[in-house]
C-alpha positions as CSV (number, residue, x, y, z in Angstrom):
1,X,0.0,0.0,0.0
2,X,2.7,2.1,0.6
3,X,4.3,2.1,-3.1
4,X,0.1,2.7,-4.5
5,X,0.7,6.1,-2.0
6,X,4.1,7.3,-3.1
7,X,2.8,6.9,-7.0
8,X,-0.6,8.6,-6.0
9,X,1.6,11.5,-4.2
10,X,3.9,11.7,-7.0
11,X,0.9,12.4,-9.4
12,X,-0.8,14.7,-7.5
13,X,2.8,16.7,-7.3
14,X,3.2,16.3,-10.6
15,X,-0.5,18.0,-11.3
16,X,0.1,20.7,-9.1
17,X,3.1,21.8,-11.2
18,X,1.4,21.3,-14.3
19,X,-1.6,23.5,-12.8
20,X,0.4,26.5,-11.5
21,X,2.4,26.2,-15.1
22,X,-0.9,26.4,-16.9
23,X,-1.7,29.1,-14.4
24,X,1.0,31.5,-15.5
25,X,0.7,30.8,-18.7
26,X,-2.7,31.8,-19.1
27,X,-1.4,34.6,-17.2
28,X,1.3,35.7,-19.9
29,X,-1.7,35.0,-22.5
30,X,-3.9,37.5,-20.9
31,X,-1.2,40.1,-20.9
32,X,-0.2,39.8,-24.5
33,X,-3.6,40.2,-25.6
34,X,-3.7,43.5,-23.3
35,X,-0.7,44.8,-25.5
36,X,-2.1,43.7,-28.6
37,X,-5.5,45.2,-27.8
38,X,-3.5,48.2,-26.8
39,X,-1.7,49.0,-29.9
40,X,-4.5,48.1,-32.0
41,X,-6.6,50.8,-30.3
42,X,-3.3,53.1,-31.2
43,X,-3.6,52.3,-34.7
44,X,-7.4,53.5,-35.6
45,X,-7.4,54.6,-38.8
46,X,-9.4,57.8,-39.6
47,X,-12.1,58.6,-41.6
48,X,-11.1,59.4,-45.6
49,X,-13.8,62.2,-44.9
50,X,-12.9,63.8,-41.5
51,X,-8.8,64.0,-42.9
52,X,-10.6,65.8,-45.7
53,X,-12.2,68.0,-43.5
54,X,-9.5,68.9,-41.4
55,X,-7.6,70.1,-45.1
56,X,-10.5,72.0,-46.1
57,X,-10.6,73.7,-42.4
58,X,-6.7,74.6,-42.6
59,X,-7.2,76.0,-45.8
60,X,-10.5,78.6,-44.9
61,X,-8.5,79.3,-42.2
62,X,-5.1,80.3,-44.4
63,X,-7.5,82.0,-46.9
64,X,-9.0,83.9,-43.9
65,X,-6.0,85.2,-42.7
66,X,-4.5,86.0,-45.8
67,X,-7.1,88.2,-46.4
68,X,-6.5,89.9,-43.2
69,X,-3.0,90.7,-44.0
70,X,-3.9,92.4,-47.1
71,X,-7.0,94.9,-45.7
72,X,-3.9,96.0,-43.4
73,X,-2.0,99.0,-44.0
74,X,1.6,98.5,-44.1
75,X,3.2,99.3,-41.3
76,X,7.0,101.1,-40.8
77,X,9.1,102.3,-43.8
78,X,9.1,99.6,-46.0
């Protein structure tokens, strides 16, 4: 009866490595799919249309001010 123990402790040992193994590696699973998750949000493309915006924006604005600079009078001796 003795040996039928050792065997059944040796087993169980052996589990409980294997458990806490699967453990941390579930672990290390979760965090690469945190960083992966994380630089994917990073990478969000934009909208075709909203990039277009933005140019069109810049652009009223340039005209805008452009204008202003020429209804000014000059100013010094230039």
């Amino acid at each position: 009866m003795s040996n039928k123990k050792q065997c059944i402790n040796s087993i169980l040992l052996k589990l409980n490595v294997l458990d806490k193994k699967m453990y941390n590696i579930t672990e290390c699973i979760e965090q690469i799919k945190n960083i992966f998750n994380a630089y994917e949000d990073d990478l969000e493309e934009e909208c075709p249309d909203v990039i277009e915006s933005e140019k069109a924006l810049v652009d009223a604005i340039e005209k805008i001010y452009i204008e202003e600079l020429m209804t000014r009078k000059p100013e010094g001796e230039a």
